[in-house]
Backbone of each chain as nested JSON, in Angstrom:
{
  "chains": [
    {"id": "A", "residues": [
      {"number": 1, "name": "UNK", "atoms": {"N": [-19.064, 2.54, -9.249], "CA": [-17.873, 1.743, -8.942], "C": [-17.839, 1.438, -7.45]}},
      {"number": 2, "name": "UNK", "atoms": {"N": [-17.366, 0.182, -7.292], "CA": [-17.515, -0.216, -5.345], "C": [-16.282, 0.678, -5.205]}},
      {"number": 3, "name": "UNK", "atoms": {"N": [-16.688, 0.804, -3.801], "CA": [-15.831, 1.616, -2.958], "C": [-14.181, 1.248, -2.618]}},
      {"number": 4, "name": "UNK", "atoms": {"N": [-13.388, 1.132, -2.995], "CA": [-11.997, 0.664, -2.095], "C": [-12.06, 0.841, -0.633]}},
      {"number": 5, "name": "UNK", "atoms": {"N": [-11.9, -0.793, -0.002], "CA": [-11.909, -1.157, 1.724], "C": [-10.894, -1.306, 2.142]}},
      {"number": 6, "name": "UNK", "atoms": {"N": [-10.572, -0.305, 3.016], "CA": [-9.519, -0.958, 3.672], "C": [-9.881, -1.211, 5.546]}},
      {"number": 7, "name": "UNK", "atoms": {"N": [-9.034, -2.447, 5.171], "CA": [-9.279, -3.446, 6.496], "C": [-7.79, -3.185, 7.132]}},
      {"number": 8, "name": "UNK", "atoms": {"N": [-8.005, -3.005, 8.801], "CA": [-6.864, -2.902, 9.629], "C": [-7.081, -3.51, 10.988]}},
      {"number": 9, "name": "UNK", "atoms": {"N": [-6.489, -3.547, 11.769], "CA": [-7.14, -4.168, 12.794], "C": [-6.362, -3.869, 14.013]}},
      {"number": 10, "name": "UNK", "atoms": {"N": [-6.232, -2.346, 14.01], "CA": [-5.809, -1.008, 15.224], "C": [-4.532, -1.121, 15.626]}},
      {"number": 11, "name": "UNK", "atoms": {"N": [-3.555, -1.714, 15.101], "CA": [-2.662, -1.867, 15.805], "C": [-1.71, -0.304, 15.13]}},
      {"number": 12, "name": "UNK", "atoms": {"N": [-0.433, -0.418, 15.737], "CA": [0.007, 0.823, 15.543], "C": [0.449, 0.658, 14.115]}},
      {"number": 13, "name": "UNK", "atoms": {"N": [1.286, -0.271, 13.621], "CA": [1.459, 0.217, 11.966], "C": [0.122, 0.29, 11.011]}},
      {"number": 14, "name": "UNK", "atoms": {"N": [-1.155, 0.073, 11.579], "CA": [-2.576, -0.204, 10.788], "C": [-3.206, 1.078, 10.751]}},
      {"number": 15, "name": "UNK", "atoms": {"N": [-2.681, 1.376, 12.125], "CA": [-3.274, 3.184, 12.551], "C": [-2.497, 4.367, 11.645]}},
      {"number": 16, "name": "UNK", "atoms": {"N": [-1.166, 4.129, 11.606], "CA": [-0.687, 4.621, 11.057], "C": [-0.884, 4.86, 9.452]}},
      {"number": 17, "name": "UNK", "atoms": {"N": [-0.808, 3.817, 8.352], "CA": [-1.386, 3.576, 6.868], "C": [-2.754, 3.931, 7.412]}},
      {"number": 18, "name": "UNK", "atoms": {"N": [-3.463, 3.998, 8.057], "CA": [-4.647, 4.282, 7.924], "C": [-4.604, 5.833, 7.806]}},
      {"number": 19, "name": "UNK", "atoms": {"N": [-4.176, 6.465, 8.36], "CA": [-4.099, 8.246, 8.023], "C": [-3.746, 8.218, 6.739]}},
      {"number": 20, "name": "UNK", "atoms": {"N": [-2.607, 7.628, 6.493], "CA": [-1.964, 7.575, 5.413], "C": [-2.638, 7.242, 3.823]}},
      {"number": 21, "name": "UNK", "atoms": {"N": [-3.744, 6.178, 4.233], "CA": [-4.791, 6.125, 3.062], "C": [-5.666, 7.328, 3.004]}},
      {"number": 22, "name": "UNK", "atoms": {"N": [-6.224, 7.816, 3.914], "CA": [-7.234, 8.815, 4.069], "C": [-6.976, 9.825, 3.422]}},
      {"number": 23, "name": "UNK", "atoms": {"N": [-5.157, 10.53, 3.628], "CA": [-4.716, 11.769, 3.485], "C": [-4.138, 11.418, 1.66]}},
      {"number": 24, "name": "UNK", "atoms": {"N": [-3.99, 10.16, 1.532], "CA": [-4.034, 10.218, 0.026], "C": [-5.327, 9.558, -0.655]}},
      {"number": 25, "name": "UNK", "atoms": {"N": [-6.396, 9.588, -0.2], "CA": [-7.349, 9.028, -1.444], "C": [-8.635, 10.073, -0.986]}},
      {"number": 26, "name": "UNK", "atoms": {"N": [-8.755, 10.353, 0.159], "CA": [-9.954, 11.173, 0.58], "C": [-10.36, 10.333, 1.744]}},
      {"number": 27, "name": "UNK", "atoms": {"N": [-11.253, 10.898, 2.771], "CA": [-11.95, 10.156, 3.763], "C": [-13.52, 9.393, 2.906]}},
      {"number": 28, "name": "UNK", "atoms": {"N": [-13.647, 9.919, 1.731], "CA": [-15.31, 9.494, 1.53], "C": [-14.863, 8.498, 0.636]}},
      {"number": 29, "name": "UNK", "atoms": {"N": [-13.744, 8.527, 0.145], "CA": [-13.423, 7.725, -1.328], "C": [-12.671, 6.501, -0.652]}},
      {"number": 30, "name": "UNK", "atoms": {"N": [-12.684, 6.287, 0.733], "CA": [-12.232, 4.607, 0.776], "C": [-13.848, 4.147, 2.212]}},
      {"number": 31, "name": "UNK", "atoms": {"N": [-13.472, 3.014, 2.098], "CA": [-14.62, 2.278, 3.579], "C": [-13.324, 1.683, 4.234]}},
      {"number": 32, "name": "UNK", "atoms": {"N": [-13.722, 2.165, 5.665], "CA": [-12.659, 1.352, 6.917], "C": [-13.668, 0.578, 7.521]}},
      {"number": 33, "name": "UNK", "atoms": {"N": [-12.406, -0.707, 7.515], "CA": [-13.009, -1.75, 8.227], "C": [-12.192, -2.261, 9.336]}},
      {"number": 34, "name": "UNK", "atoms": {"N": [-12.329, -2.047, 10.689], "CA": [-11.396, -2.133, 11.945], "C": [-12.058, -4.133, 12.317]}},
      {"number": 35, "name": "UNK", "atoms": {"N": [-10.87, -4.33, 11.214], "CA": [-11.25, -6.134, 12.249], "C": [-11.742, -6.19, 13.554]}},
      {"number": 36, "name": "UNK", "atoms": {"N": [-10.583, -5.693, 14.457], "CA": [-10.94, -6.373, 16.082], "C": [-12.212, -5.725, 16.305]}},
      {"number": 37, "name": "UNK", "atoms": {"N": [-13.05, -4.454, 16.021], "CA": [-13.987, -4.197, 16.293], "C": [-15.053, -4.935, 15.843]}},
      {"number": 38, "name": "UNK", "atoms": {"N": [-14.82, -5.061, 14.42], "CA": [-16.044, -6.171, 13.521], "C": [-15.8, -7.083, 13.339]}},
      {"number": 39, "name": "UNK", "atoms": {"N": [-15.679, -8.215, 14.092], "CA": [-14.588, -9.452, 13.541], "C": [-15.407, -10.4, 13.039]}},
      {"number": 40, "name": "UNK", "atoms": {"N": [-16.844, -10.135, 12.811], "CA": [-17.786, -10.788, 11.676], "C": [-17.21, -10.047, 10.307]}},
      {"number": 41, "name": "UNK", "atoms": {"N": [-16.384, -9.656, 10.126], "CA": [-15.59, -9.206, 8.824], "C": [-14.693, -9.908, 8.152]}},
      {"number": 42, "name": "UNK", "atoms": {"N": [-13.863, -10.79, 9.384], "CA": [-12.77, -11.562, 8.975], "C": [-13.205, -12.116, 8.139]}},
      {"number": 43, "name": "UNK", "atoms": {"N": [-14.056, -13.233, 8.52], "CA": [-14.086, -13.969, 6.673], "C": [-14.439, -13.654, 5.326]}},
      {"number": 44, "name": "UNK", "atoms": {"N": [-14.957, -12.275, 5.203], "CA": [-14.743, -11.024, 4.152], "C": [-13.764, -11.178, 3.919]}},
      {"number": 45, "name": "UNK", "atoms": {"N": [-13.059, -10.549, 4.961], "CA": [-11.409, -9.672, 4.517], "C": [-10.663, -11.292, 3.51]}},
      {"number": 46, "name": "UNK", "atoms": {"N": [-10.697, -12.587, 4.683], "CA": [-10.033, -13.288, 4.198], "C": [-10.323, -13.527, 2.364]}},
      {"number": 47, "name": "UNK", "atoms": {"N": [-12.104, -13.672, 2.096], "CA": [-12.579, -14.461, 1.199], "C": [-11.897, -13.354, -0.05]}},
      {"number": 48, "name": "UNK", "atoms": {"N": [-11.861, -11.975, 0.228], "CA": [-11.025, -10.827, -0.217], "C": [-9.837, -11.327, -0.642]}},
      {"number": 49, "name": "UNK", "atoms": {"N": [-9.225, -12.306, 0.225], "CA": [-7.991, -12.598, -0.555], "C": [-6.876, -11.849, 0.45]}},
      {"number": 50, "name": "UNK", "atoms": {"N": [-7.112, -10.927, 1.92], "CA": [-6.348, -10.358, 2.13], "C": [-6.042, -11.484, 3.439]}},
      {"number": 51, "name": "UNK", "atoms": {"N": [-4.215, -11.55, 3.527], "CA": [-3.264, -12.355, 4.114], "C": [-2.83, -11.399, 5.396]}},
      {"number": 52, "name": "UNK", "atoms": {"N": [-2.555, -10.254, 5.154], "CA": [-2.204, -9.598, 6.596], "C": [-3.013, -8.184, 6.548]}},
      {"number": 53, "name": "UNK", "atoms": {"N": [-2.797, -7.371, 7.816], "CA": [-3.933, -6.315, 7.788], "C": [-1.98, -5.131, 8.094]}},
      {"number": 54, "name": "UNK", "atoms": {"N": [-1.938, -4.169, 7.996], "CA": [-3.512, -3.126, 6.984], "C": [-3.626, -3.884, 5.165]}},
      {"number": 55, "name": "UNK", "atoms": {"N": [-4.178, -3.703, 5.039], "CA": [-4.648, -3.94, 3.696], "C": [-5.584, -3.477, 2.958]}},
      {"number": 56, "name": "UNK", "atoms": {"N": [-5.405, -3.29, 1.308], "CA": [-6.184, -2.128, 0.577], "C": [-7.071, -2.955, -0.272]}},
      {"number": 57, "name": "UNK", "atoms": {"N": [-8.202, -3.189, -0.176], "CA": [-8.773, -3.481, -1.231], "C": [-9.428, -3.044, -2.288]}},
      {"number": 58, "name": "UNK", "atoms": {"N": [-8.797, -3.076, -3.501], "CA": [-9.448, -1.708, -4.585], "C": [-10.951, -2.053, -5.547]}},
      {"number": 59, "name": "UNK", "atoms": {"N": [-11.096, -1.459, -5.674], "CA": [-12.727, -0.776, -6.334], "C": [-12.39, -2.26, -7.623]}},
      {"number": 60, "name": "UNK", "atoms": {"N": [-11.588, -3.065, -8.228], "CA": [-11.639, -3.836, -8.844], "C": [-11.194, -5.151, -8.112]}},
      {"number": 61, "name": "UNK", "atoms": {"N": [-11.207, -5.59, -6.718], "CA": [-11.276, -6.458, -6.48], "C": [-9.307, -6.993, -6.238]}},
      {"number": 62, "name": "UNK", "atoms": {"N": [-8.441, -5.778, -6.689], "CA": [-7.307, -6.455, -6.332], "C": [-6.735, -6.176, -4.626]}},
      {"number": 63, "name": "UNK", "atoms": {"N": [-5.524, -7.214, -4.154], "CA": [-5.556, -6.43, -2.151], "C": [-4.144, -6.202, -2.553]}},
      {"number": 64, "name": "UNK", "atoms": {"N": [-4.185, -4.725, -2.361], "CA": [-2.964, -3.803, -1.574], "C": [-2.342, -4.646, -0.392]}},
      {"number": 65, "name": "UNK", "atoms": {"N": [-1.433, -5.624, -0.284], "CA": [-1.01, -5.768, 1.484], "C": [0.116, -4.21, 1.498]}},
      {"number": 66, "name": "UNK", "atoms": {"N": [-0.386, -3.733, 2.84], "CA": [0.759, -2.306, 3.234], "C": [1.247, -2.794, 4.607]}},
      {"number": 67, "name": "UNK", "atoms": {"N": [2.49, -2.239, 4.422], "CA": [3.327, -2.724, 5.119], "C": [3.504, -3.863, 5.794]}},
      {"number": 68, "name": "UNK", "atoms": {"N": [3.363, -4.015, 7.003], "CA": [3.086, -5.757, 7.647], "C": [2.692, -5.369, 9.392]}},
      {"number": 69, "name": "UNK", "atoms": {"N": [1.249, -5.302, 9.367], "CA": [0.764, -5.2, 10.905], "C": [0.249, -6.615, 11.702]}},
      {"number": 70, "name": "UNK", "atoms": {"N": [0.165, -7.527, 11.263], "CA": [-0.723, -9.048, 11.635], "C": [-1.052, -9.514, 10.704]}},
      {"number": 71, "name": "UNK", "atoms": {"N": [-0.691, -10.836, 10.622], "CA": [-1.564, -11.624, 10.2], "C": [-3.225, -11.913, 10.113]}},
      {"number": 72, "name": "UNK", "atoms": {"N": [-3.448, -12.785, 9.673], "CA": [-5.003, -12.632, 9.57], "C": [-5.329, -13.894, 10.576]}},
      {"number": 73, "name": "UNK", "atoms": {"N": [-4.113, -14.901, 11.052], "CA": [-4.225, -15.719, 11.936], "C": [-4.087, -14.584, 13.305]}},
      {"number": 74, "name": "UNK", "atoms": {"N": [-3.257, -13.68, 13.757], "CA": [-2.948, -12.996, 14.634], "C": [-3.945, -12.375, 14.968]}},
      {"number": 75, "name": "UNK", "atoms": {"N": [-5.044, -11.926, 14.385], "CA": [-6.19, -10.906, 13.487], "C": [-7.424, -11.596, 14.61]}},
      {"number": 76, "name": "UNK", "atoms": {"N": [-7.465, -13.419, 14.261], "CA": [-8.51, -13.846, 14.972], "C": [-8.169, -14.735, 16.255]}},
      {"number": 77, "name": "UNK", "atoms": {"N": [-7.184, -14.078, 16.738], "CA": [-6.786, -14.553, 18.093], "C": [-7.563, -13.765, 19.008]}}
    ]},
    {"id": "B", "residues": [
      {"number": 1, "name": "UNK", "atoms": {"N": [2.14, 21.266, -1.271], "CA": [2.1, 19.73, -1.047], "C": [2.916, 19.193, -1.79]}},
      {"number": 2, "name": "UNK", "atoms": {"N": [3.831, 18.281, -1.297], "CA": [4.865, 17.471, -1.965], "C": [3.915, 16.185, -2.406]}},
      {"number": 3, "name": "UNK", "atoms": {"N": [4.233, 16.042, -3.99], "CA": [3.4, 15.062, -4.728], "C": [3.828, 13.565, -3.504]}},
      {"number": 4, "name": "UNK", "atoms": {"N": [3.435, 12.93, -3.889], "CA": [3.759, 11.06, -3.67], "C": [4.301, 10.741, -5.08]}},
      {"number": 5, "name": "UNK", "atoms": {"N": [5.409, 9.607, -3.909], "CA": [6.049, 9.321, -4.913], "C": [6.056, 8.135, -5.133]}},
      {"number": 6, "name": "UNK", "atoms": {"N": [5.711, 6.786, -5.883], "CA": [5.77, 5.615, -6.555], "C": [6.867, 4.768, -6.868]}},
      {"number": 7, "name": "UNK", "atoms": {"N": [7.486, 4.021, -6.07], "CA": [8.66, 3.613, -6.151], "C": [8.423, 2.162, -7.067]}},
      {"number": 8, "name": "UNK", "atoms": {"N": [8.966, 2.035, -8.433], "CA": [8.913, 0.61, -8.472], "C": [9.99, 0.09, -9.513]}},
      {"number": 9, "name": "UNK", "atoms": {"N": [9.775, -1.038, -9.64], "CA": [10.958, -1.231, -10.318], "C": [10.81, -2.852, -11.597]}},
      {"number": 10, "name": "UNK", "atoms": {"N": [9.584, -2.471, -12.321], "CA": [9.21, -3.048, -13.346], "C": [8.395, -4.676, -13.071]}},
      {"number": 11, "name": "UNK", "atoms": {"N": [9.167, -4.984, -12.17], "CA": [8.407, -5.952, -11.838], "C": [7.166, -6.392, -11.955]}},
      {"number": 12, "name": "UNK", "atoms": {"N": [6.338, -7.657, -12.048], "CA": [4.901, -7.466, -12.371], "C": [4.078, -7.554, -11.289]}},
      {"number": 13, "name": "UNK", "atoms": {"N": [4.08, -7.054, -9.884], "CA": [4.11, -7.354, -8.493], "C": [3.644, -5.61, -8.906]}},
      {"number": 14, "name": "UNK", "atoms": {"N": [5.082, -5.118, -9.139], "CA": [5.085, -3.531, -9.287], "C": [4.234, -3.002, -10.152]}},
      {"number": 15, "name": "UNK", "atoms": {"N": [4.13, -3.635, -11.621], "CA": [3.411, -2.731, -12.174], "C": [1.67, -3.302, -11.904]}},
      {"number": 16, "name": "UNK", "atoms": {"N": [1.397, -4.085, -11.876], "CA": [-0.162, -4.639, -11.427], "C": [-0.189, -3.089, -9.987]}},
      {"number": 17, "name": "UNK", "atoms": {"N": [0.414, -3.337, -9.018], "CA": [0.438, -1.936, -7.793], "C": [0.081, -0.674, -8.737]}},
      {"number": 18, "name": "UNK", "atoms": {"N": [1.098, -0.286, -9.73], "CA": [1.354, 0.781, -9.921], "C": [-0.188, 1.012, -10.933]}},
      {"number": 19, "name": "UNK", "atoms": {"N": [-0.851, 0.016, -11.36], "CA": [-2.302, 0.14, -11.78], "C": [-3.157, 0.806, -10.997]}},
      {"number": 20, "name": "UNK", "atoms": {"N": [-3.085, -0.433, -9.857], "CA": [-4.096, 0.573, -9.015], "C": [-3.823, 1.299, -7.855]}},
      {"number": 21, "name": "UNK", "atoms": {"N": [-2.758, 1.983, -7.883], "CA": [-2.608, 3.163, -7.19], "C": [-3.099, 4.157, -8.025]}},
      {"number": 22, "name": "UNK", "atoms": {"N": [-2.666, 4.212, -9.639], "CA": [-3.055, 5.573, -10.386], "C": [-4.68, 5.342, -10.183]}},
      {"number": 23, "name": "UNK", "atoms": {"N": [-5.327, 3.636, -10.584], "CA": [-6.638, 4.255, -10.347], "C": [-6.982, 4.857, -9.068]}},
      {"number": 24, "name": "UNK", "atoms": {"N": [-6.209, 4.949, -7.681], "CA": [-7.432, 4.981, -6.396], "C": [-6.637, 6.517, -6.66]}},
      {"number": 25, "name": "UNK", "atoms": {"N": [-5.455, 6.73, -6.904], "CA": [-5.376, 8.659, -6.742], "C": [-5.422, 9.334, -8.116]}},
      {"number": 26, "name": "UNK", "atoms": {"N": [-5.139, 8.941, -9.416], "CA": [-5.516, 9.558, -10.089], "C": [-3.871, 9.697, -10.475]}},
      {"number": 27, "name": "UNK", "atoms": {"N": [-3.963, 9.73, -12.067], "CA": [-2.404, 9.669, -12.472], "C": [-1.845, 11.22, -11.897]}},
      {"number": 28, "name": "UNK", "atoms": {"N": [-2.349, 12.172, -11.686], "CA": [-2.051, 14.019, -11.917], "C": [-1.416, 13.753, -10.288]}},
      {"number": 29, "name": "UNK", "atoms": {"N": [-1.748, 12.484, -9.723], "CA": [-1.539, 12.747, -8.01], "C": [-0.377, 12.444, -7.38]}},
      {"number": 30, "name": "UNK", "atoms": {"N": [0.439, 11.377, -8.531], "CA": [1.193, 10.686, -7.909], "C": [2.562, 10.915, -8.927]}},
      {"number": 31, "name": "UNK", "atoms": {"N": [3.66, 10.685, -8.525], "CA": [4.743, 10.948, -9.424], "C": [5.443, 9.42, -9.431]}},
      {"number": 32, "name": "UNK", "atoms": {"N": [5.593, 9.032, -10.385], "CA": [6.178, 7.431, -11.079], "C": [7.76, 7.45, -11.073]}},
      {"number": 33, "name": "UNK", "atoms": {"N": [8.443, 6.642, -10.678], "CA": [9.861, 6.542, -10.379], "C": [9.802, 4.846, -10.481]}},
      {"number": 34, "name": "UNK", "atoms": {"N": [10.704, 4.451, -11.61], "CA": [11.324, 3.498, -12.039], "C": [12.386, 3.394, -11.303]}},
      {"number": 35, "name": "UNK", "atoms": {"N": [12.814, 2.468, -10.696], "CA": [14.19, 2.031, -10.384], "C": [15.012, 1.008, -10.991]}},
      {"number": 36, "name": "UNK", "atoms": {"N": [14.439, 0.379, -11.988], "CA": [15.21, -0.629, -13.436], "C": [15.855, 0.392, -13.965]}},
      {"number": 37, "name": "UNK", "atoms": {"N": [14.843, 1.588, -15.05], "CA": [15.262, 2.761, -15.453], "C": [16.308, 3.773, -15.529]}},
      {"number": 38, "name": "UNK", "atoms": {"N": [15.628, 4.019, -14.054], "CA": [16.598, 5.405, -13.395], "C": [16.994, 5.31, -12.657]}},
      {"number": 39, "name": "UNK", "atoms": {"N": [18.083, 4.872, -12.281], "CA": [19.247, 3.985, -11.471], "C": [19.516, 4.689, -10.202]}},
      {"number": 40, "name": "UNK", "atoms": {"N": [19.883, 5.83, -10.965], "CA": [20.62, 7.65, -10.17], "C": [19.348, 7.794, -8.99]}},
      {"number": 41, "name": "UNK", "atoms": {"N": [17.797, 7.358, -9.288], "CA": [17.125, 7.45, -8.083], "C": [17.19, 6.395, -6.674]}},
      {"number": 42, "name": "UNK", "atoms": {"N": [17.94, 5.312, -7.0], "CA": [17.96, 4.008, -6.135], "C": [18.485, 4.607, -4.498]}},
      {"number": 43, "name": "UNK", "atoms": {"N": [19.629, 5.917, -4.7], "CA": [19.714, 6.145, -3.535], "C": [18.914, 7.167, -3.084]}},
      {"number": 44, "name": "UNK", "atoms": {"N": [18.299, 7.989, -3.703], "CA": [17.139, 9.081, -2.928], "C": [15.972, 7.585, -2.574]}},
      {"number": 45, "name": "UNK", "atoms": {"N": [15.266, 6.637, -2.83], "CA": [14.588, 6.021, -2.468], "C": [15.118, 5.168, -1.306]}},
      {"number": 46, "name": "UNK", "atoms": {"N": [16.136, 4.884, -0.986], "CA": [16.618, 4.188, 0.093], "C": [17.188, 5.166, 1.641]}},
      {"number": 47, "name": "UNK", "atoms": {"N": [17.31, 6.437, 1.26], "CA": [17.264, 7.528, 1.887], "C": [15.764, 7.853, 2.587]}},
      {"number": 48, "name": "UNK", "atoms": {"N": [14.762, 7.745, 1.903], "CA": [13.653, 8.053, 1.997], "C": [13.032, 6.888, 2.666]}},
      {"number": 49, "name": "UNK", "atoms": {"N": [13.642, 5.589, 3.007], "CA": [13.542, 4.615, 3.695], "C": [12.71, 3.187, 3.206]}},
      {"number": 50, "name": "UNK", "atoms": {"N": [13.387, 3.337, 1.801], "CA": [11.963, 2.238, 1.11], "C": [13.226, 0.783, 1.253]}},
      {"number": 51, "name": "UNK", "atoms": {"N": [12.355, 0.071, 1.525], "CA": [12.992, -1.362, 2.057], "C": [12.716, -2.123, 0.752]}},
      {"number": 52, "name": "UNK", "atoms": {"N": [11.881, -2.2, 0.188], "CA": [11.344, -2.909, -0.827], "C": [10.423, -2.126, -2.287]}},
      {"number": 53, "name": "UNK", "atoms": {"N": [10.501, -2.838, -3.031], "CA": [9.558, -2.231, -3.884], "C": [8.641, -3.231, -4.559]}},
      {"number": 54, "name": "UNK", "atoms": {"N": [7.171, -2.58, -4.829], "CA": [6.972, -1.6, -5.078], "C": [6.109, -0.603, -3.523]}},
      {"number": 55, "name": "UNK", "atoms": {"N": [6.63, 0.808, -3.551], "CA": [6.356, 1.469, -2.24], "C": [5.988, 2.736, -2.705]}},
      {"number": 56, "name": "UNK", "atoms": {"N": [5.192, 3.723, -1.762], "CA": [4.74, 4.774, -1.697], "C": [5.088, 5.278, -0.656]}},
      {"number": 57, "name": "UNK", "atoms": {"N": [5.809, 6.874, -1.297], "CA": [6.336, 7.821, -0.504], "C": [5.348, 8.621, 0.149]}},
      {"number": 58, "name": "UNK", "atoms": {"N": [4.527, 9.127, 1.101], "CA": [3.787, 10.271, 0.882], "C": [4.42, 11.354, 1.164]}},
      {"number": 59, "name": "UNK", "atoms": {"N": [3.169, 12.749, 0.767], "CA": [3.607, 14.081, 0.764], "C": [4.181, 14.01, 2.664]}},
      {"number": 60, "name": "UNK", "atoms": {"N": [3.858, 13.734, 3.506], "CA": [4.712, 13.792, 4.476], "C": [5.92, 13.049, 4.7]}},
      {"number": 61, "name": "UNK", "atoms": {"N": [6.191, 12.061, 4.159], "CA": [7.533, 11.423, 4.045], "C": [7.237, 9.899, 4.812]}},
      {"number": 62, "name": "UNK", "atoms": {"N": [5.92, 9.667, 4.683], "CA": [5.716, 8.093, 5.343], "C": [5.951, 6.996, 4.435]}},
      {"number": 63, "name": "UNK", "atoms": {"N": [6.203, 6.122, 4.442], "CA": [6.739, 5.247, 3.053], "C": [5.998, 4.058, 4.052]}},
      {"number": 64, "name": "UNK", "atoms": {"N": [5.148, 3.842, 2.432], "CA": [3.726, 2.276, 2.695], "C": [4.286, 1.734, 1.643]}},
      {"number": 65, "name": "UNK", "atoms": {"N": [5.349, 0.301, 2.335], "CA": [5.565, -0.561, 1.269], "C": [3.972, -1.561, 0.926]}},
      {"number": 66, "name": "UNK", "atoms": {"N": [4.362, -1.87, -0.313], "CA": [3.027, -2.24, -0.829], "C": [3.85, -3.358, -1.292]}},
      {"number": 67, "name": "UNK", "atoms": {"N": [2.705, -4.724, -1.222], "CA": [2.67, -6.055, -1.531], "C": [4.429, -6.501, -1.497]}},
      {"number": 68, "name": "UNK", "atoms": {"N": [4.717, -7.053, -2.124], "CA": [6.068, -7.461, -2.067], "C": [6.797, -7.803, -3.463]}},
      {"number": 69, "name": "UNK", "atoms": {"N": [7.296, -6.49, -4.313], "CA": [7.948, -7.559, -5.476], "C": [9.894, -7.713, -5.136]}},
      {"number": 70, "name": "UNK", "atoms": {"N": [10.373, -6.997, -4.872], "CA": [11.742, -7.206, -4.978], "C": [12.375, -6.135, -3.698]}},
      {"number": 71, "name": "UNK", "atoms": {"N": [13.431, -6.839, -2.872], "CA": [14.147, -5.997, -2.529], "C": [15.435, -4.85, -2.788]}},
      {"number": 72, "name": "UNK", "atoms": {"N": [15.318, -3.528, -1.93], "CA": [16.165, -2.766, -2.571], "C": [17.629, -3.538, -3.153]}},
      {"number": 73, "name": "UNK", "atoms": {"N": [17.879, -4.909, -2.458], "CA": [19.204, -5.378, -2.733], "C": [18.834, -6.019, -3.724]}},
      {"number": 74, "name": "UNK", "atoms": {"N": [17.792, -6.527, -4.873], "CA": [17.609, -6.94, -5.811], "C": [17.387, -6.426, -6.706]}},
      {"number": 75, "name": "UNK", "atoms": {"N": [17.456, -4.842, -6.476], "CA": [16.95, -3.775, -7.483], "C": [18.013, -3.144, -8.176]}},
      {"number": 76, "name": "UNK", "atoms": {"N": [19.199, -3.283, -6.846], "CA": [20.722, -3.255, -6.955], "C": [21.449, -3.844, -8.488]}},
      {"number": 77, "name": "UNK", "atoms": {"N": [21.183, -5.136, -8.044], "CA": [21.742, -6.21, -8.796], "C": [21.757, -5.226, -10.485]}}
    ]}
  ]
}
């Protein structure tokens, strides 16, 4: 089964759900993907379907949006 | 460890979420709370600071609203 990704892009509510995924699914059982670091990702994340970051993408292809950290326009500024 | 708790409230926003949350933690992980249902919970979930549903409580008390189906004032209604 693919892995569930989640994409964030460091800001403080992204940092935050990001513990927050870890401490509920496991550290091995999701992939982090830090936009501003990889931002050859964005058009992943987008083609993903995901609209703002943090965001969960699950092992079947559906996106978790959590809470509201940026946009995905804000994302590639 | 205080389980997580699953806030939702029938919606199909909510229950598509409430799919794949049980798949990424596993049904034994998470505890399910209706708010159509079980009415009497609407104010422990708004206490607990959920703005919207459908949302996740965690065992530390961080609440990750997830995607967007209805607000607590529509859950009211």
């Amino acid at each position: 089964m693919k892995k569930p990704i989640f994409y964030h892009a460091g800001c403080s509510v992204c940092v935050s759900a990001e513990h927050d995924i870890i401490n509920l699914m496991g550290a091995d059982n999701v992939e982090i993907v830090h936009l501003g670091n990889d931002r050859s990702k964005i058009a992943e994340a987008e083609k993903a379907g995901i609209q703002s970051v943090p965001a969960l993408v699950t092992s079947n292809g559906n996106v978790l949006h959590i809470n509201f950290g940026a946009s995905m326009e804000d994302v590639k500024k």
